[in-house]
C-alpha positions as CSV (number, residue, x, y, z in Angstrom):
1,X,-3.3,-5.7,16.2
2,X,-1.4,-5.4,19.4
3,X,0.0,-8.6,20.9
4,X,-1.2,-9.0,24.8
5,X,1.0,-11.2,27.5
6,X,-1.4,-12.5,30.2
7,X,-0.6,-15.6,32.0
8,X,-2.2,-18.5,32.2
9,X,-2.7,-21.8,34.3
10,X,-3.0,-24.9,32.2
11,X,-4.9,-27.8,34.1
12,X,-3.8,-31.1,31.7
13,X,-6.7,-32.2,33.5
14,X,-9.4,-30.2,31.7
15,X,-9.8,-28.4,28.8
16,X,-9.6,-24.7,29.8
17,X,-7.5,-22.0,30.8
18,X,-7.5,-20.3,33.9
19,X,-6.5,-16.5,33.9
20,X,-5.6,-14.2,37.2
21,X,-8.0,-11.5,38.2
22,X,-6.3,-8.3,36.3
23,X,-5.3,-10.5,33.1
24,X,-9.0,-11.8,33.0
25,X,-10.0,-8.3,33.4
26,X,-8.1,-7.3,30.0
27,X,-8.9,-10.5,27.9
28,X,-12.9,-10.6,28.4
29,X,-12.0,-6.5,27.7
30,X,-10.5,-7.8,24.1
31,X,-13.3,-10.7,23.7
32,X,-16.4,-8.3,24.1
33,X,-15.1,-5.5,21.5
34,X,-14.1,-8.3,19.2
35,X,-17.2,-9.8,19.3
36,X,-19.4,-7.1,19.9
37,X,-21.8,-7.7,17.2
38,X,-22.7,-11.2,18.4
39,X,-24.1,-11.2,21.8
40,X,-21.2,-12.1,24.0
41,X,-21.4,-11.8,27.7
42,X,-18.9,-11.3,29.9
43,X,-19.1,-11.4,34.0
44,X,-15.9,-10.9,35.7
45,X,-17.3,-12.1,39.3
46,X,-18.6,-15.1,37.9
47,X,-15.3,-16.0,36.0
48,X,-16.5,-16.5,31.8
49,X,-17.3,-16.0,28.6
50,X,-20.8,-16.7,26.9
51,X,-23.0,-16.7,23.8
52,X,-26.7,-16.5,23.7
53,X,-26.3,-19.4,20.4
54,X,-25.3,-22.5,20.0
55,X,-21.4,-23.2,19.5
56,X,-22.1,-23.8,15.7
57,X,-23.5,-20.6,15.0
58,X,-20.9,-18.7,16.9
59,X,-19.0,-16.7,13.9
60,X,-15.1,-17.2,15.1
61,X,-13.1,-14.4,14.4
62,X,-11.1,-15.9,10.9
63,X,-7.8,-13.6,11.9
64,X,-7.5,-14.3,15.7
65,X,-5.9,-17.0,18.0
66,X,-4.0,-17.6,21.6
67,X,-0.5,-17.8,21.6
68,X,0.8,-19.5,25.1
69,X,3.9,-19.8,25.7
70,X,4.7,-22.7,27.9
71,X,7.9,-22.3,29.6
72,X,10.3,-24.6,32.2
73,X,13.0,-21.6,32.2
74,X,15.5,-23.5,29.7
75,X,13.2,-24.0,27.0
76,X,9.6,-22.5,25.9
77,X,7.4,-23.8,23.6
78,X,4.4,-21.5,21.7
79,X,1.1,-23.2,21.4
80,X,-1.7,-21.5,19.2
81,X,-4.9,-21.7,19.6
82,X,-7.6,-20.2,17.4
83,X,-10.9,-19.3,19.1
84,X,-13.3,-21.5,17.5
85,X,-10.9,-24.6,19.7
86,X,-11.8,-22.7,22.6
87,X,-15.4,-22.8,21.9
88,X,-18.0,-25.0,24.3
89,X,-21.2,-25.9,25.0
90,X,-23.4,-24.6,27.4
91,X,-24.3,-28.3,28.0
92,X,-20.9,-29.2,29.4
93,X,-22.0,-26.7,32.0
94,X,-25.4,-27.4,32.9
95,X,-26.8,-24.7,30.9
96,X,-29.1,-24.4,28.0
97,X,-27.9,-26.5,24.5
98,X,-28.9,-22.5,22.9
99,X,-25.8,-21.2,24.8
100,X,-21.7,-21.3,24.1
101,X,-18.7,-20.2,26.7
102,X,-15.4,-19.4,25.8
103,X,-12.9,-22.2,27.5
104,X,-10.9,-19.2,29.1
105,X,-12.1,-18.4,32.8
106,X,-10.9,-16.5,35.9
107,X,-8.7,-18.5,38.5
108,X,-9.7,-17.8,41.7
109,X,-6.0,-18.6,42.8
110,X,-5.5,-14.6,42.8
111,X,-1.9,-14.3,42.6
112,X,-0.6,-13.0,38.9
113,X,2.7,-14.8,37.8
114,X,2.6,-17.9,39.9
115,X,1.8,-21.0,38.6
């Protein structure tokens, strides 16, 4: 599998990752051929990730996670993350209990590269 750089913005604050326009563009890309067979929806304009199923019957994919790479420009630091961790439920969003998004959504800061 080819390895993919995007960027990412890391709110301590909340559990998710926010991802510019173009590099949200390429990961929901990834996402929806890698889990084609189970009913994931992606909408670009309205920034996520979903599943028509509750988190627990979501099938992660065994072989995939995120690497980030958290940097201060004298020392980085990898972080992985394997999918199932970035699995939530649609509760936490006011939607239906039957429903599961993936914690990775579009920024709507616009600019690639700065954080």
């Amino acid at each position: 599998m080819m390895e993919k750089h995007i960027f990412v913005d890391i709110d301590p604050g909340v559990p998710y990752i926010y991802v510019p326009d173009e590099d949200f563009a390429v990961l929901i890309a990834d996402l929806s051929k890698s889990y084609f067979d189970q009913g994931l929806k992606c909408v670009f304009n309205d920034n996520y990730c979903k599943f028509f199923e509750t988190c627990s019957n979501v099938r992660p994919l065994s072989d995939r996670e995120f690497t980030v790479t958290v940097t201060d420009g004298d020392s980085s630091y990898n972080m992985k993350i394997h999918h199932k961790d970035l699995f939530i439920p649609g509760e936490a969003f006011g939607d239906l209990p039957e429903t599961c998004y993936i914690g990775i959504f579009r920024s709507e800061i616009n600019f690639a590269n700065t954080y």
